[in-house]
PDB file of the backbone (N, CA, C, O) and the ligand in Angstrom, with CONECT records:
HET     ZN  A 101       1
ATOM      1  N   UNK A   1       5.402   1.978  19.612  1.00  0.00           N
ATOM      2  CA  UNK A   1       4.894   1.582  18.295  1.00  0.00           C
ATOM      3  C   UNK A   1       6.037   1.030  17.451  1.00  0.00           C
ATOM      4  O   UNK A   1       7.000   1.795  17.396  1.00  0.00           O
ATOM      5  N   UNK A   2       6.140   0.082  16.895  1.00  0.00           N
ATOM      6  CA  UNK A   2       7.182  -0.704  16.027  1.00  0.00           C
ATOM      7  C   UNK A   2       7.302  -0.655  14.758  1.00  0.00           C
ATOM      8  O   UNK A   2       6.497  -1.085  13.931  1.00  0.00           O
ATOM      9  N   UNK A   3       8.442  -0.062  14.544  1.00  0.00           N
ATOM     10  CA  UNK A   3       8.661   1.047  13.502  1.00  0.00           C
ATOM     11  C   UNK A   3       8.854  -0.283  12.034  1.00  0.00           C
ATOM     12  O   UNK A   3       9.409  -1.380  12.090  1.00  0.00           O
ATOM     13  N   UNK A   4       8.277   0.271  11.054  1.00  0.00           N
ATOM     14  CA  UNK A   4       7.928  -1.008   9.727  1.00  0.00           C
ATOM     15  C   UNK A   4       9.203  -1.016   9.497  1.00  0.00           C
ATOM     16  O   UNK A   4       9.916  -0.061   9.803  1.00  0.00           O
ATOM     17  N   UNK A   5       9.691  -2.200   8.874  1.00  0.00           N
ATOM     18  CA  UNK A   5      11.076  -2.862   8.809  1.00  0.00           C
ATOM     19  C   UNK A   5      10.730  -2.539   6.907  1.00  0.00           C
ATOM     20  O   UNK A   5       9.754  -2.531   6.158  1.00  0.00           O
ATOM     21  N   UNK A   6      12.644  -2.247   6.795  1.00  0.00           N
ATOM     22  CA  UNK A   6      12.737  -1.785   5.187  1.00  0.00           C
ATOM     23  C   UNK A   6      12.384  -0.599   4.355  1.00  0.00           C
ATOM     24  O   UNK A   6      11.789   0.326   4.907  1.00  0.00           O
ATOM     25  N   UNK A   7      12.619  -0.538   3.360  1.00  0.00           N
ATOM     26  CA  UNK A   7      11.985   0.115   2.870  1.00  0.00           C
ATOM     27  C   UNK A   7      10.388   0.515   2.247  1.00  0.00           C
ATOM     28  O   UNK A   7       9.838  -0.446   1.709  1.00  0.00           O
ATOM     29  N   UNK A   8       9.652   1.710   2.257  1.00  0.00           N
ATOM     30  CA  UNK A   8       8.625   1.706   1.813  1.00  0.00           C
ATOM     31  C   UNK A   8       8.389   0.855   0.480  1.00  0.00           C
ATOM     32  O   UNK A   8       8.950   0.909  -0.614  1.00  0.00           O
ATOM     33  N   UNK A   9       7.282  -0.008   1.000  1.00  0.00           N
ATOM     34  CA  UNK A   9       6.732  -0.362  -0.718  1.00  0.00           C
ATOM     35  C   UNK A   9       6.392   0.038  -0.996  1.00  0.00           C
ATOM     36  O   UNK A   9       5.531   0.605  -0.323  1.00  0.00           O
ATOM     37  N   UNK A  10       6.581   0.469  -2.866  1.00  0.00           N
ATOM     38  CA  UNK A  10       5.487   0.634  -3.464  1.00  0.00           C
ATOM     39  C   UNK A  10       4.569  -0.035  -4.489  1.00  0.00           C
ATOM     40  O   UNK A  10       4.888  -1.125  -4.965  1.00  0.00           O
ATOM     41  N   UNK A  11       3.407   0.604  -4.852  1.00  0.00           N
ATOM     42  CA  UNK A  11       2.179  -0.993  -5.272  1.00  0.00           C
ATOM     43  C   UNK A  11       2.825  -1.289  -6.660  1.00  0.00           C
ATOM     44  O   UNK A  11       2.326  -2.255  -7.238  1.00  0.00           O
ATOM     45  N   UNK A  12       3.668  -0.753  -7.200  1.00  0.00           N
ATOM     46  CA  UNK A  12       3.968  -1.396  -8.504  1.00  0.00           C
ATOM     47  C   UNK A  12       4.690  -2.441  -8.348  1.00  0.00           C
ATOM     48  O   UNK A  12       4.437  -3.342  -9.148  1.00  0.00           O
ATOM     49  N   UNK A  13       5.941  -2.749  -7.194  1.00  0.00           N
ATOM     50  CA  UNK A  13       5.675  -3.693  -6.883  1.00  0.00           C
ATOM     51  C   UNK A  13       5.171  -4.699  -6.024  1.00  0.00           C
ATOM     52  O   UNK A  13       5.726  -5.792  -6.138  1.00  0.00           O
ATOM     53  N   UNK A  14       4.248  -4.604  -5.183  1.00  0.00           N
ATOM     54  CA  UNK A  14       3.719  -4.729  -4.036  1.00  0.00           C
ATOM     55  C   UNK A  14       2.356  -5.464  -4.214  1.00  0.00           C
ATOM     56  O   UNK A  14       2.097  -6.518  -3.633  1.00  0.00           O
ATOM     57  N   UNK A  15       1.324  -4.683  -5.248  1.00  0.00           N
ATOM     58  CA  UNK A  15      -0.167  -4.850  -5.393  1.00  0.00           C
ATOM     59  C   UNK A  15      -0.045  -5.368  -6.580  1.00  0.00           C
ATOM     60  O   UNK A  15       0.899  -5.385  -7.369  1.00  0.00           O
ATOM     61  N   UNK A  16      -1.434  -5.922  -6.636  1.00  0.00           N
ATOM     62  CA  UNK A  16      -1.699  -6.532  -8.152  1.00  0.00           C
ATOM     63  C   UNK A  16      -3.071  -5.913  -8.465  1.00  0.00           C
ATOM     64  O   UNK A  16      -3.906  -6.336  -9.264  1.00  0.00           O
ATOM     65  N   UNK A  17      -3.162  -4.443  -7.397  1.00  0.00           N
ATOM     66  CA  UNK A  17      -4.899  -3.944  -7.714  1.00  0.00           C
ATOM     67  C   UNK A  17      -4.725  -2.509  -6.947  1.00  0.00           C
ATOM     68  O   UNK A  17      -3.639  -2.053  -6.588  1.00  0.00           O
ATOM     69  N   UNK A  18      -5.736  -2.009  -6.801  1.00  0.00           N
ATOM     70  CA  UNK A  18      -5.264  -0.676  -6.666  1.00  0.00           C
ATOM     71  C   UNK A  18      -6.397  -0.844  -5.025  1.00  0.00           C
ATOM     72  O   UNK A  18      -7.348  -1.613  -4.890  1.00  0.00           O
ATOM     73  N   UNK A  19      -5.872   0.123  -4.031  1.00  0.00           N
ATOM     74  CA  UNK A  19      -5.919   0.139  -2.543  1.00  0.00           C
ATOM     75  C   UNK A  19      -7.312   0.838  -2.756  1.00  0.00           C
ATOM     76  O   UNK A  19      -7.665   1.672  -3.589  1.00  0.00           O
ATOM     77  N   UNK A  20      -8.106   0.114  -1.545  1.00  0.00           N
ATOM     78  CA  UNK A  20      -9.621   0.133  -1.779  1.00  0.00           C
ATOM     79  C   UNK A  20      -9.935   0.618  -0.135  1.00  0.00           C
ATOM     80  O   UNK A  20      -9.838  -0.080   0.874  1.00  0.00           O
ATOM     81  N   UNK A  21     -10.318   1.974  -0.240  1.00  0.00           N
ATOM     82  CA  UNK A  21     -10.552   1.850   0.792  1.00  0.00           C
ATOM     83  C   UNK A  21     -11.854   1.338   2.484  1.00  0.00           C
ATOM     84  O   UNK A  21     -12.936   0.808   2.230  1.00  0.00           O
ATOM     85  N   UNK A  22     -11.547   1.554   3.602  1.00  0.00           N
ATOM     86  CA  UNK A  22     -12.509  -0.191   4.413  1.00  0.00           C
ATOM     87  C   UNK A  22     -12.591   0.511   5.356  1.00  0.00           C
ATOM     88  O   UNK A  22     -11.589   1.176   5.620  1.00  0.00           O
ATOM     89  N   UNK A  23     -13.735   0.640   6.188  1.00  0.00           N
ATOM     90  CA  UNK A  23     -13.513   0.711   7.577  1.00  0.00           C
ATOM     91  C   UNK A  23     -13.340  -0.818   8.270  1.00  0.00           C
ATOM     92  O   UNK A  23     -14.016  -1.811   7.998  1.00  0.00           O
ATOM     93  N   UNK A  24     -12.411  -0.735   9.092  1.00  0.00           N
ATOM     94  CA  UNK A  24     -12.177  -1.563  10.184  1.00  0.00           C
ATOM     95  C   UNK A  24     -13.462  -2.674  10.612  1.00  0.00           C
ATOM     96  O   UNK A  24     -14.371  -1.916  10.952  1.00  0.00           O
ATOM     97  N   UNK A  25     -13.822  -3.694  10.714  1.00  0.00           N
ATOM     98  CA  UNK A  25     -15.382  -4.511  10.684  1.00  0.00           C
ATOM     99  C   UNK A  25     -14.144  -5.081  12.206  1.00  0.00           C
ATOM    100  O   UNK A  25     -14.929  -5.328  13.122  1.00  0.00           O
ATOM    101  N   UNK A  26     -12.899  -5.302  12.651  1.00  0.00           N
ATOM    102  CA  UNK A  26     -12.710  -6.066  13.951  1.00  0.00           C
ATOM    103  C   UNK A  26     -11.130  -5.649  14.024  1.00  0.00           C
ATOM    104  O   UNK A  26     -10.352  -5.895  13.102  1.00  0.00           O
ATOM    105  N   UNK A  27     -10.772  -5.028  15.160  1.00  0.00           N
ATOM    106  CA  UNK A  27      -9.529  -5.301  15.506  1.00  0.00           C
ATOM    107  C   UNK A  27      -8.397  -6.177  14.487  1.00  0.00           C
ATOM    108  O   UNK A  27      -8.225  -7.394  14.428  1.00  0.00           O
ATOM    109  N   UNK A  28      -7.713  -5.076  13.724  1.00  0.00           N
ATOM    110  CA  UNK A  28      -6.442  -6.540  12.589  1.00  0.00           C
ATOM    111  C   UNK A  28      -5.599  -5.307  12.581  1.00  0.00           C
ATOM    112  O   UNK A  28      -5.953  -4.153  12.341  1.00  0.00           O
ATOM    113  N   UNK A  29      -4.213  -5.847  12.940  1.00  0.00           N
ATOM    114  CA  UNK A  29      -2.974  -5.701  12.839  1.00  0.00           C
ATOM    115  C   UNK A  29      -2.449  -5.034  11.122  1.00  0.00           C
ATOM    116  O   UNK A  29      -2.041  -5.758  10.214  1.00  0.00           O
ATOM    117  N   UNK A  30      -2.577  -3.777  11.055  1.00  0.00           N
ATOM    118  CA  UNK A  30      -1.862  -2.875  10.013  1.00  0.00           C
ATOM    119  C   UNK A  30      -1.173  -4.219   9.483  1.00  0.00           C
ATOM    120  O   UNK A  30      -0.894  -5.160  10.226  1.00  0.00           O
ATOM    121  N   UNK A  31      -0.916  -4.191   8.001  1.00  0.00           N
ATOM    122  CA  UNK A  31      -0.208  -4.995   7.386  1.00  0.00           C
ATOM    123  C   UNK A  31       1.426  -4.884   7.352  1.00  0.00           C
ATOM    124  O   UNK A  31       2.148  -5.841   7.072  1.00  0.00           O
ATOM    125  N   UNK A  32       1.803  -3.842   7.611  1.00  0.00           N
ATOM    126  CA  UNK A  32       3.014  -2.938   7.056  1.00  0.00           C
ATOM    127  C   UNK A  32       3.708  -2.663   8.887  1.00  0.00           C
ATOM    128  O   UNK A  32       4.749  -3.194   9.274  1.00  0.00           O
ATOM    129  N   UNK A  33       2.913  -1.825   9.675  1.00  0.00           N
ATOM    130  CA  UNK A  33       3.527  -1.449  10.828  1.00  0.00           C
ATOM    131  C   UNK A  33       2.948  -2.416  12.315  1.00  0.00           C
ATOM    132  O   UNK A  33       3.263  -2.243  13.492  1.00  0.00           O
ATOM    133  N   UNK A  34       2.165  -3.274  11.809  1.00  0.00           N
ATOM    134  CA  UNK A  34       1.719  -4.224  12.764  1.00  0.00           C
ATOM    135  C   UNK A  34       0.806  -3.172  13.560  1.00  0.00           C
ATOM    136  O   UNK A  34       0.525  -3.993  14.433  1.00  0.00           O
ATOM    137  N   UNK A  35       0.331  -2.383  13.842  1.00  0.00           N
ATOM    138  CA  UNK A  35      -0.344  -1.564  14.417  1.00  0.00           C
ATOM    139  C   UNK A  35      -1.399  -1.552  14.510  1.00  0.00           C
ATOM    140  O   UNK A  35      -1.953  -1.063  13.526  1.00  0.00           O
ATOM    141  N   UNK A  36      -2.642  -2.187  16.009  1.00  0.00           N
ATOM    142  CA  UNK A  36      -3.627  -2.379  15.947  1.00  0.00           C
ATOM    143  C   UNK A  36      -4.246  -1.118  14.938  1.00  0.00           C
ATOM    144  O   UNK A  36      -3.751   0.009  14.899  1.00  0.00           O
ATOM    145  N   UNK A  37      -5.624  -1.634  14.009  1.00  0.00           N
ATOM    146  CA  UNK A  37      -6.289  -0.473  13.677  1.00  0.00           C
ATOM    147  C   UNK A  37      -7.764  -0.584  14.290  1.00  0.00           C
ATOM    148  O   UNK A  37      -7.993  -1.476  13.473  1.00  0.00           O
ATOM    149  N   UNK A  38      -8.442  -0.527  14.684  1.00  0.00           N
ATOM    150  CA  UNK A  38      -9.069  -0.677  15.915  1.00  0.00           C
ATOM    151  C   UNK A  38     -10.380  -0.738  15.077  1.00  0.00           C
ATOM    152  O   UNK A  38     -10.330  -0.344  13.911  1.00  0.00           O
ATOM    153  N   UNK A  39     -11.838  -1.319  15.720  1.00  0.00           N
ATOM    154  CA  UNK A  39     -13.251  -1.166  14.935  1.00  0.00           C
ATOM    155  C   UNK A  39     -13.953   0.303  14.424  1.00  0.00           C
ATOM    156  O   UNK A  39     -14.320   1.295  15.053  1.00  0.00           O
ATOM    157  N   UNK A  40     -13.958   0.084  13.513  1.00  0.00           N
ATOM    158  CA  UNK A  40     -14.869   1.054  12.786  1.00  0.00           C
ATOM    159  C   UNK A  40     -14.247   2.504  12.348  1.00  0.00           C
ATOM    160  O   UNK A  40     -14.809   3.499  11.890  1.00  0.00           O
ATOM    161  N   UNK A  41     -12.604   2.197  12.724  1.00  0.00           N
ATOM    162  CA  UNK A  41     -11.545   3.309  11.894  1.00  0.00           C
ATOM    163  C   UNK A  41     -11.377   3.028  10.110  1.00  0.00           C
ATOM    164  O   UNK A  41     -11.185   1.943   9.560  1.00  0.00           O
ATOM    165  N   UNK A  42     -11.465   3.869   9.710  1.00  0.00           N
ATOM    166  CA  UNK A  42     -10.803   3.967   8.312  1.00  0.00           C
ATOM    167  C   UNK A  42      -9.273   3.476   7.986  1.00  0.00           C
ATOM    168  O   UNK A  42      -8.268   3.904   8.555  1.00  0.00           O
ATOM    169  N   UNK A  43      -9.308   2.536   7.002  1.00  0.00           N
ATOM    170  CA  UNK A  43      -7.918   2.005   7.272  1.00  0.00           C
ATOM    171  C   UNK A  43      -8.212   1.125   5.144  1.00  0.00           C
ATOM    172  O   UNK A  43      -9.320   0.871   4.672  1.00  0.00           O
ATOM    173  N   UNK A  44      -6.861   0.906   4.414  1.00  0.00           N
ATOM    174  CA  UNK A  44      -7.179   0.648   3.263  1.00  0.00           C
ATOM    175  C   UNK A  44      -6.864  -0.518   2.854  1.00  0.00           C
ATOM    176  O   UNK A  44      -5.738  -0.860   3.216  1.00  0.00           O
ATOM    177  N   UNK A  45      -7.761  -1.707   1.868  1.00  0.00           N
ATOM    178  CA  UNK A  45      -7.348  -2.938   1.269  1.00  0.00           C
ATOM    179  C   UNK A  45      -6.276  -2.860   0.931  1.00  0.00           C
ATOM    180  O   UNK A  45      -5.848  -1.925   1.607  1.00  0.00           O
ATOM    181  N   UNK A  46      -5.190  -3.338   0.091  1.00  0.00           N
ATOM    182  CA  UNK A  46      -4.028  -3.600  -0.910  1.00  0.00           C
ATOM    183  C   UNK A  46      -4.092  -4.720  -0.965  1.00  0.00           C
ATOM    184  O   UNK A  46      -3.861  -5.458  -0.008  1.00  0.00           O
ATOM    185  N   UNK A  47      -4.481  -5.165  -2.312  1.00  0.00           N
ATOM    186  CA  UNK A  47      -4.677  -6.426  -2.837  1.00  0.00           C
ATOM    187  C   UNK A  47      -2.820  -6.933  -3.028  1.00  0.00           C
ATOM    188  O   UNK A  47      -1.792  -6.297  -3.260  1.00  0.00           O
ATOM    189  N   UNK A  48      -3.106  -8.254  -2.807  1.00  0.00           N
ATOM    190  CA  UNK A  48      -1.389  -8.702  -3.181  1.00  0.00           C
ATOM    191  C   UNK A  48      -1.397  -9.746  -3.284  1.00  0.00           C
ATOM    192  O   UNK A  48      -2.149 -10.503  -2.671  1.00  0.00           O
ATOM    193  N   UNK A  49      -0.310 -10.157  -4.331  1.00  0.00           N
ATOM    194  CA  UNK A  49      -0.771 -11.919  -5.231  1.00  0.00           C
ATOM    195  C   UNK A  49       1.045 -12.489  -4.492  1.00  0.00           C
ATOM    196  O   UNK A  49       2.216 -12.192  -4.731  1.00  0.00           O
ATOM    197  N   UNK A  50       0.260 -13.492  -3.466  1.00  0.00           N
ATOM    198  CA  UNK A  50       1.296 -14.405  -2.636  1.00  0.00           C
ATOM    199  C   UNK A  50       0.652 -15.466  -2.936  1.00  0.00           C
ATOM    200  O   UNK A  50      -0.550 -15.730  -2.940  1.00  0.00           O
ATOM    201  N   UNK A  51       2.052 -16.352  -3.319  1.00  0.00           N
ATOM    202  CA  UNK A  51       2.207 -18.028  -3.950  1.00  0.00           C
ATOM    203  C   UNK A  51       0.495 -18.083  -4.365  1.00  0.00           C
ATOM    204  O   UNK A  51      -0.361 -18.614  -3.657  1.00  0.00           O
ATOM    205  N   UNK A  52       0.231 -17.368  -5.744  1.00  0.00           N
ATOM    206  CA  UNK A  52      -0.714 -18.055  -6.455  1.00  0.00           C
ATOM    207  C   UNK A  52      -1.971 -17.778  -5.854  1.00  0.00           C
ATOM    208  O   UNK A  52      -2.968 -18.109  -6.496  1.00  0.00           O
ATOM    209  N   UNK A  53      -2.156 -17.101  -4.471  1.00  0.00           N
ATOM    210  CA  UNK A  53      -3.733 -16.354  -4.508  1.00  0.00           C
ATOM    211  C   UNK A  53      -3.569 -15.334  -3.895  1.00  0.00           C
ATOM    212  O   UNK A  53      -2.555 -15.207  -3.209  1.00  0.00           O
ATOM    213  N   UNK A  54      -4.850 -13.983  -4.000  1.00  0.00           N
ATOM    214  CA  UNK A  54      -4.875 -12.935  -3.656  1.00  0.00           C
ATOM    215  C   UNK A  54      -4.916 -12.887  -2.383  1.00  0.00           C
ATOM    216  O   UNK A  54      -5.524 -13.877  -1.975  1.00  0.00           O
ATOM    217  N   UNK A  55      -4.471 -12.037  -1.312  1.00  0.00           N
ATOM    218  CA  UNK A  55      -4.597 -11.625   0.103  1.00  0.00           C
ATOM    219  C   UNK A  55      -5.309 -10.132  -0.168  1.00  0.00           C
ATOM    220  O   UNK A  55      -5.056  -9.573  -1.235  1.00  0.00           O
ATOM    221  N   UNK A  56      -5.973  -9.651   0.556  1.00  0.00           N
ATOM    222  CA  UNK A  56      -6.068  -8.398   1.101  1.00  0.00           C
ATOM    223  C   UNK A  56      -6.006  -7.968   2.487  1.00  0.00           C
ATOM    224  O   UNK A  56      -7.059  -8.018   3.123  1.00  0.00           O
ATOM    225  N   UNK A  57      -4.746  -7.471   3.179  1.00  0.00           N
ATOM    226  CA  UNK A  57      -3.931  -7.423   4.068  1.00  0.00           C
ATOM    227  C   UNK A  57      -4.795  -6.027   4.051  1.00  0.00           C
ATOM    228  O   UNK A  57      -5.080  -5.541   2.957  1.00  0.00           O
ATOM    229  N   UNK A  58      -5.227  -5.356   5.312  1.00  0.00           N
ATOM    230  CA  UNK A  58      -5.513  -3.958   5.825  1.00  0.00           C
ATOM    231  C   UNK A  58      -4.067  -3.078   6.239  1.00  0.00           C
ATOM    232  O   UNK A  58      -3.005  -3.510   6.686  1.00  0.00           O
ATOM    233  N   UNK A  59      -4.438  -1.826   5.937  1.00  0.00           N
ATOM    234  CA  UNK A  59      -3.045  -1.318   6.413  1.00  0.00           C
ATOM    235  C   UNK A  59      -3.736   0.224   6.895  1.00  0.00           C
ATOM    236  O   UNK A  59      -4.790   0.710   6.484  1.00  0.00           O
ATOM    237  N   UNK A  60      -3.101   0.607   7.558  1.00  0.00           N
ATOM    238  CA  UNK A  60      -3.535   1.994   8.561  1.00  0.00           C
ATOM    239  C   UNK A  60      -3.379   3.120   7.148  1.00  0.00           C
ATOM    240  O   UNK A  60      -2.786   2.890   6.094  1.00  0.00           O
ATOM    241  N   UNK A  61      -4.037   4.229   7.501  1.00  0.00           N
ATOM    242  CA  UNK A  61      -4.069   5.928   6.506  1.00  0.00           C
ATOM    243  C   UNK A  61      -2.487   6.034   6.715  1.00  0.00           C
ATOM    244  O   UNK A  61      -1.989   6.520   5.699  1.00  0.00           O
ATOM    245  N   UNK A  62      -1.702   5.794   7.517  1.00  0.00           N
ATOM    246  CA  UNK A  62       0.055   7.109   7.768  1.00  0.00           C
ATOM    247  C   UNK A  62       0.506   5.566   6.727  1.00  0.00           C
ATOM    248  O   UNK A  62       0.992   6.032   5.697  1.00  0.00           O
ATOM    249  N   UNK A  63       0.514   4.472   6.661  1.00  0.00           N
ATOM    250  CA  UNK A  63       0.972   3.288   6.166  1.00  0.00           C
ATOM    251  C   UNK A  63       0.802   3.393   4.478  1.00  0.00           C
ATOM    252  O   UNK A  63       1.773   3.210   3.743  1.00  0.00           O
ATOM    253  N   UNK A  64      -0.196   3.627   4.091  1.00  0.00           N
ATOM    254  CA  UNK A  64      -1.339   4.037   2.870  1.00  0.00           C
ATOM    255  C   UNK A  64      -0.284   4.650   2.420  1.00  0.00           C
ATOM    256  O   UNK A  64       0.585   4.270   1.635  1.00  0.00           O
ATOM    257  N   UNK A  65      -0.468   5.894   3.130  1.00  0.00           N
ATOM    258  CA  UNK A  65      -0.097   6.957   2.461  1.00  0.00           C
ATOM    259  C   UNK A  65       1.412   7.197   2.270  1.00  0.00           C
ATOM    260  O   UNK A  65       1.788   8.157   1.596  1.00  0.00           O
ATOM    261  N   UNK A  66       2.214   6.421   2.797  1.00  0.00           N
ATOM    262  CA  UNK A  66       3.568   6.178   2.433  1.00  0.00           C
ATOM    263  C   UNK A  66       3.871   5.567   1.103  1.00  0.00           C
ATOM    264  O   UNK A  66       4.575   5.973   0.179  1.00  0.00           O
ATOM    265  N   UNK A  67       3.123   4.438   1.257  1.00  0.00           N
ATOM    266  CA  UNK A  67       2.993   3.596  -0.101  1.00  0.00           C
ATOM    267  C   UNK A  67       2.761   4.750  -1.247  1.00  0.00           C
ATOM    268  O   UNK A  67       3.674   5.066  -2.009  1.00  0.00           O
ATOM    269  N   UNK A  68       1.642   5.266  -1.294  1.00  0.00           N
ATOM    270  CA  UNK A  68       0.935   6.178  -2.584  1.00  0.00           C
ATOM    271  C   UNK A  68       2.261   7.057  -2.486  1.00  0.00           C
ATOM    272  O   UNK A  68       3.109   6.643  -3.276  1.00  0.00           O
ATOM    273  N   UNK A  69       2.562   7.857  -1.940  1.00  0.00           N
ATOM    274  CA  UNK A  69       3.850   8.900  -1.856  1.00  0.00           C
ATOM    275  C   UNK A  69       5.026   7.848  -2.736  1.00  0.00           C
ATOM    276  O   UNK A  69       5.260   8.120  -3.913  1.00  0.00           O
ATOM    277  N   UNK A  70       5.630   6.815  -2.159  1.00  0.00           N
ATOM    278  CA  UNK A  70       6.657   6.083  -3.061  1.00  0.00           C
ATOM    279  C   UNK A  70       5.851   5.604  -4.610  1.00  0.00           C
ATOM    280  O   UNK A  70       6.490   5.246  -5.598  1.00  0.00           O
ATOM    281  N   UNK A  71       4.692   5.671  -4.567  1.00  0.00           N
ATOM    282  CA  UNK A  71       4.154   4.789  -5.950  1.00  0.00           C
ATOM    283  C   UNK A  71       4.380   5.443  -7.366  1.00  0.00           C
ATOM    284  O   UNK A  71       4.751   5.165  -8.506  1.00  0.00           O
ATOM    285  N   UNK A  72       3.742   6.910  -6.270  1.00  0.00           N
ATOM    286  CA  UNK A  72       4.227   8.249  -6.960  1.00  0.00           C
ATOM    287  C   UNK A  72       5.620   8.564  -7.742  1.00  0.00           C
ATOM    288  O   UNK A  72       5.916   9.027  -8.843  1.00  0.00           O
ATOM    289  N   UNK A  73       6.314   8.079  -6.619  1.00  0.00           N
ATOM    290  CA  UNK A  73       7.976   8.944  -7.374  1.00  0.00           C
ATOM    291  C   UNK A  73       8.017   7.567  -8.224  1.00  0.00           C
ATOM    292  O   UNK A  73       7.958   7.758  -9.439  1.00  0.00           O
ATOM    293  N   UNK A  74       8.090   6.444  -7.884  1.00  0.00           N
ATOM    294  CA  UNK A  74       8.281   5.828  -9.003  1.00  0.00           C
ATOM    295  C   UNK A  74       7.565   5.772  -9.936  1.00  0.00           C
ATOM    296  O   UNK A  74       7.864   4.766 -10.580  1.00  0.00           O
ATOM    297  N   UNK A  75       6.688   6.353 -10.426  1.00  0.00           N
ATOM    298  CA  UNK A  75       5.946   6.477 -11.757  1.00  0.00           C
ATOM    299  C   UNK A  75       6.536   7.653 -12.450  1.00  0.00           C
ATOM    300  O   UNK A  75       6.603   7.705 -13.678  1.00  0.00           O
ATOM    301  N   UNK A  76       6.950   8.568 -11.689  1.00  0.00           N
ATOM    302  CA  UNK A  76       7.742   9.817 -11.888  1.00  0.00           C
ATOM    303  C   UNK A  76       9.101   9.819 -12.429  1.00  0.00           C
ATOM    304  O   UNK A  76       9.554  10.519 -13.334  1.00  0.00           O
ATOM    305  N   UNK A  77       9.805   8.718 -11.566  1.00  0.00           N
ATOM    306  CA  UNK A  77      11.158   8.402 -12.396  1.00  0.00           C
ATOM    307  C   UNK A  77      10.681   7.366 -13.700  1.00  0.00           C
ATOM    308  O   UNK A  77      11.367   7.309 -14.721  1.00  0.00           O
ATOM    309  N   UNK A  78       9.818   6.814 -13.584  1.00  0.00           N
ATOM    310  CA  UNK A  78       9.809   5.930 -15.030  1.00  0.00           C
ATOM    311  C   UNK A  78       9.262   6.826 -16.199  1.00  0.00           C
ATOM    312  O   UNK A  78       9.325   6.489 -17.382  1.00  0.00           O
ATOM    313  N   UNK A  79       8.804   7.814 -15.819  1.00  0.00           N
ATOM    314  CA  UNK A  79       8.395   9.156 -16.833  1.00  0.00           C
ATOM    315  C   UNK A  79       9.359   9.947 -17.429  1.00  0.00           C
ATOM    316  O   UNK A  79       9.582  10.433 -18.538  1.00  0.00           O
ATOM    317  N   UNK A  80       9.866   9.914 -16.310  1.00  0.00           N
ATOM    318  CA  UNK A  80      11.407  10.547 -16.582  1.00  0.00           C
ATOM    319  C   UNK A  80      12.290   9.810 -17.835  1.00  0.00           C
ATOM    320  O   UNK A  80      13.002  10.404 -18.645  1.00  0.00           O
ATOM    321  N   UNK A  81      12.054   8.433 -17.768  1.00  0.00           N
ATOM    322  CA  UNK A  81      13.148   7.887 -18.629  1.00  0.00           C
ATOM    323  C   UNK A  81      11.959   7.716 -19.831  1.00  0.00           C
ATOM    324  O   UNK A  81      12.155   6.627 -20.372  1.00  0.00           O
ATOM    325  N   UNK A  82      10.999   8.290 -20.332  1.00  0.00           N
ATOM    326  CA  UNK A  82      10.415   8.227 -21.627  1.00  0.00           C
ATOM    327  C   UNK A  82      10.893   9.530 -22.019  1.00  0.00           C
ATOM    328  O   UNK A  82      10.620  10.464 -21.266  1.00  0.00           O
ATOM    329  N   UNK A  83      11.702   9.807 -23.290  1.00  0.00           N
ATOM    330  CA  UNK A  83      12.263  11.003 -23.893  1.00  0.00           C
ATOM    331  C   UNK A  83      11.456  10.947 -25.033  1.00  0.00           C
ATOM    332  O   UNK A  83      11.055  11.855 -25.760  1.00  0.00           O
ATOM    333  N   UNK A  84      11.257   9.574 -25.082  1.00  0.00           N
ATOM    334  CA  UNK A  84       9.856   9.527 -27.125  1.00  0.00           C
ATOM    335  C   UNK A  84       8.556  10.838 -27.052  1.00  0.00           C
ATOM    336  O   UNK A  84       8.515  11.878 -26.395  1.00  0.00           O
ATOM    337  N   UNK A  85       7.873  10.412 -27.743  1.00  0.00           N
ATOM    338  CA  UNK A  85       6.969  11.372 -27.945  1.00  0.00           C
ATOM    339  C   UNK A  85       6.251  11.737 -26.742  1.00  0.00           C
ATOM    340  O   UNK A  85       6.272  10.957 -25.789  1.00  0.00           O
ATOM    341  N   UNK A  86       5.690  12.704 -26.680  1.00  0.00           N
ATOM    342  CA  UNK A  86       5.138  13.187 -25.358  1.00  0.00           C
ATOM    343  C   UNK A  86       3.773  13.900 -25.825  1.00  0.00           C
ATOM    344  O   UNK A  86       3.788  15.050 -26.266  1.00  0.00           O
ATOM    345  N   UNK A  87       2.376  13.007 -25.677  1.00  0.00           N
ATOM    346  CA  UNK A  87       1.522  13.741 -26.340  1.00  0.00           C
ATOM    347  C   UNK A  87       0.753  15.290 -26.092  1.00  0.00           C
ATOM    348  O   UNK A  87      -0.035  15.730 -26.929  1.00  0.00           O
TER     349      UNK A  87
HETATM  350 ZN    ZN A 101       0.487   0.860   9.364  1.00  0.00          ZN2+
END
């Protein structure tokens, strides 16, 4: 299996929409780890704005869920740097 090149993205900067999730309708190549995801598996949209129109690239649940895990800490460190009011 061919391990995803780089670092994890995450959708803040990555997506322009929030990951929708799909079952599989035909055999397509994970977006992220190239990894067949095979018919009628659970696997999630991520919308993404390349040169001026939307794609929605499929990406496998272990792929997903890397993303959401990094989307996470970075919303976490940008929380971090608000010291203003905190309602
Ligand atoms: Zn994947």
């Amino acid at each position: 299996m061919a391990k995803p090149k780089g670092k994890t993205p995450s959708l803040l900067s990555m997506s322009t929409g929030t990951p929708s999730s799909h079952v599989c309708g035909k055999t397509t190549p994970c977006g992220r780890c190239n990894k067949d995801i095979s018919t009628g598996k659970e696997c999630f949209k991520i919308p993404k704005q390349k040169s001026g129109f939307t794609s929605n690239p499929l990406f496998c649940v272990d792929c997903t869920r890397l993303i959401i895990e990094k989307t996470k800490s970075d919303i976490t460190a940008i929380e971090s740097t608000m010291t203003g009011e905190i309602l």
